[in-house]
C-alpha atoms as one frame of an Amber mdcrd trajectory, in Angstrom:
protein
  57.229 147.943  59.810  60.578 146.039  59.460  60.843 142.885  57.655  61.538
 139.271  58.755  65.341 139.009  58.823  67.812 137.093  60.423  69.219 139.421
  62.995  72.318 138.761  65.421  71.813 137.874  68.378  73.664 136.703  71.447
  74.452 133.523  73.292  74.457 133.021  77.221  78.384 134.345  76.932  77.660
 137.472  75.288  78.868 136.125  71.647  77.323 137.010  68.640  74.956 133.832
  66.870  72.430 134.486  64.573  68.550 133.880  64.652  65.665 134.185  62.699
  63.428 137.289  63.817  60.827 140.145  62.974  61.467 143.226  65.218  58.195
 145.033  64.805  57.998 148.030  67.129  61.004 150.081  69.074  61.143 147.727
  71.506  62.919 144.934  68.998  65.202 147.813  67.589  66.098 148.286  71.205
  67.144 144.957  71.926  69.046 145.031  68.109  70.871 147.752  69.892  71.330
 146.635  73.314  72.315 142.883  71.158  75.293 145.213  70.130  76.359 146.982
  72.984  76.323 143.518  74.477  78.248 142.222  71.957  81.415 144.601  72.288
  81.613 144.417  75.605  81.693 140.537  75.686  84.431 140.978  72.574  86.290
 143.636  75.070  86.083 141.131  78.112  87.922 138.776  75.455  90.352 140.994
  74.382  91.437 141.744  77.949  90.765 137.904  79.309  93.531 137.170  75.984
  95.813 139.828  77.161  95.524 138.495  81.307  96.270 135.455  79.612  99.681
 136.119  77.593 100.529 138.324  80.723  99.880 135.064  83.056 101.725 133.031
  80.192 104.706 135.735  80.137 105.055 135.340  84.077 104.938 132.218  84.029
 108.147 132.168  81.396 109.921 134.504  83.066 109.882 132.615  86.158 110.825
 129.120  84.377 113.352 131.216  83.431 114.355 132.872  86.499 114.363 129.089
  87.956 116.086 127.429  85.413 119.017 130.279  86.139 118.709 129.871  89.473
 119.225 125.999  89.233 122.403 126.174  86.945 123.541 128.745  89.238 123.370
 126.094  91.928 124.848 123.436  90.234 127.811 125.493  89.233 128.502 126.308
  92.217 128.055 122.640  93.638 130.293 121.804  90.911 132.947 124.676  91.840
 132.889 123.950  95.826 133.359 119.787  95.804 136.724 119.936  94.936 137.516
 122.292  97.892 135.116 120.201  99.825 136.864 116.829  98.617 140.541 118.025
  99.267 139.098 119.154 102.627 138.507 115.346 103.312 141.068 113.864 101.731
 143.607 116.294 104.209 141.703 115.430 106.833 141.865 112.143 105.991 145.883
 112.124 105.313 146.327 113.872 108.739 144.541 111.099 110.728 146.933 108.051
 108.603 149.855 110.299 109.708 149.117 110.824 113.300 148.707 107.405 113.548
 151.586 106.420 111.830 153.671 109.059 114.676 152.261 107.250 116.939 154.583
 104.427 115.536 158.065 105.644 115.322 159.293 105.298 118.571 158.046 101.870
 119.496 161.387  99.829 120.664 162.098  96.832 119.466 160.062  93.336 121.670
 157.344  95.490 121.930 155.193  92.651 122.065 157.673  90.337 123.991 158.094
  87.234 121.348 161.773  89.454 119.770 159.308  91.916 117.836 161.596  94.344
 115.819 161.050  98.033 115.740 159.863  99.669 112.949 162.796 100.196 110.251
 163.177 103.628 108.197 162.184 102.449 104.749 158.771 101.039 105.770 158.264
 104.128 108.078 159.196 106.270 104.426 157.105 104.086 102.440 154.131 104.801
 104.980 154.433 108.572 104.586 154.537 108.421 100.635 151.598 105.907 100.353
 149.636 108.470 102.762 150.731 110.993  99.867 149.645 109.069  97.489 145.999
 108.442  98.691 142.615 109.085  96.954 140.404 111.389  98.092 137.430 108.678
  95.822 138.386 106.353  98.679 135.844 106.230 101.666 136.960 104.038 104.021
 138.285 103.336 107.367 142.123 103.141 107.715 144.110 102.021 111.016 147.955
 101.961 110.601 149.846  99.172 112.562 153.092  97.624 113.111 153.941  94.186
 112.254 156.618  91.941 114.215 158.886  92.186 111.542 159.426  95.998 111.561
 156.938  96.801 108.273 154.108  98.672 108.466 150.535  97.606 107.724 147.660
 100.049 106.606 144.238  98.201 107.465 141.208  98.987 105.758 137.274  98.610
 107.051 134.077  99.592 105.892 131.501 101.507 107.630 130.286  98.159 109.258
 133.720  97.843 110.725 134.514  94.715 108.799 137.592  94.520 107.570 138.369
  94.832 103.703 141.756  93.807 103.374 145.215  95.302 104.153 148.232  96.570
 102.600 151.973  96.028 103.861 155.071  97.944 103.411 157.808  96.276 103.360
 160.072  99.584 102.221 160.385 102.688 101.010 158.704 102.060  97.243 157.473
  98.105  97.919 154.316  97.032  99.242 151.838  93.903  99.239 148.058  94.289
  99.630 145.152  91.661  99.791 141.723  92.488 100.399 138.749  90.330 100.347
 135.619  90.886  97.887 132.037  89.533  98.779 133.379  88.365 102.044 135.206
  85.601  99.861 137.512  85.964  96.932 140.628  88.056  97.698 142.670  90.129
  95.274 146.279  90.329  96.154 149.672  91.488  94.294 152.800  93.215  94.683
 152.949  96.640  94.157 155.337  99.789  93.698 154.103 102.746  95.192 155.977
 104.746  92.235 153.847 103.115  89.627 150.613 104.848  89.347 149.706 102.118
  87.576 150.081  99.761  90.028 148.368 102.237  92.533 145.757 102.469  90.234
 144.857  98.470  90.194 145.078  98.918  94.233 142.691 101.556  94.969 139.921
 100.251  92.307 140.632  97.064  93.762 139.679  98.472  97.563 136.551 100.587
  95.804 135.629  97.109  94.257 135.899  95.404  97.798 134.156  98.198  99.505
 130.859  98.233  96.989 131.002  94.350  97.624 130.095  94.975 100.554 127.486
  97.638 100.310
């Protein structure tokens, strides 16, 4: 007959504890046995459950990966196709200005029947090169127009059709702007369009009256 000794057993998992116990007859060196059998296989499940695991783990890092690629492969692109999209606009934008401004050079003079004069060649120039000059940044809406004294006015609205302000050529490099910010205040100066400093001040100065509005 065995002895009393504390012999391994198993939990509800399959996992080896230990208890207290006095196998007596075959039957208890069975279940010693079977205890083991038991015990590998629920040590074999874990093995493989571990490996699943790190396989499930490795997936799942290869495809944060594979998505994190994928993602800077979209932004580059993005990045590499807005300039093409925003010189798109900006020529479509240019091409509008200047078919309105065509639409201006053969007006004869009292056009409007008060002595009106025609429009003269250095505003007309100074149109074309301030077209040249525009930012693609700027989103607004631009009519061109013909004052009575022969210059040339760009207009300038925002998507509510309310107008921001206007600029005024008066020839081929001078110009005068004033545009209105919160509906209120104006900003106004004298500009040369050959100055890109002075262009600069004019189109933040539109951006800054188009936001006020937004």
């Amino acid at each position: 007959m065995l002895s009393a000794e504390t012999l391994p057993t198993t939990d509800t998992h399959g996992f080896m504890t230990s208890s207290s116990k006095s196998p007596s007859d075959a039957t208890d060196l069975d279940h010693v046995t079977e205890t083991a059998a038991r015990r590998r296989r629920a040590r074999q499940a874990a093995r493989s459950s571990v490996a699943e695991q790190n396989g499930r783990e490795t997936f799942m890092a290869s495809v944060v990966v594979d998505l994190s690629a994928y993602r800077e492969r979209l932004v580059s692109e993005a990045s590499a196709t807005r300039p093409v999209q925003e010189h798109s606009m900006l020529k479509s934008v240019q091409q509008e200005m200047r078919a309105q401004l065509a639409t201006l050079r053969n007006v004869s003079d009292n056009w409007d029947g008060l002595g009106s004069l025609p429009p003269t060649q250095e505003a007309l120039a100074g149109a074309s090169y301030f077209i040249d000059l525009w930012e693609g940044s700027v989103q607004v809406t631009t009519e061109v127009g013909l004052l009575s004294d022969g210059s040339i006015s760009f207009e300038f609205y925002d998507a509510e059709d309310d107008l921001l302000g206007a600029l005024d050529l008066l020839g081929e490099d001078e110009a005068t702007f004033a545009l209105t910010i919160d509906g209120a205040g104006e900003e106004f100066g004298e500009i040369s369009l050959s100055e890109s400093s002075h262009m600069g001040i004019f189109f933040n100065a539109l951006k800054k009256a188009k936001a006020s509005r937004e």
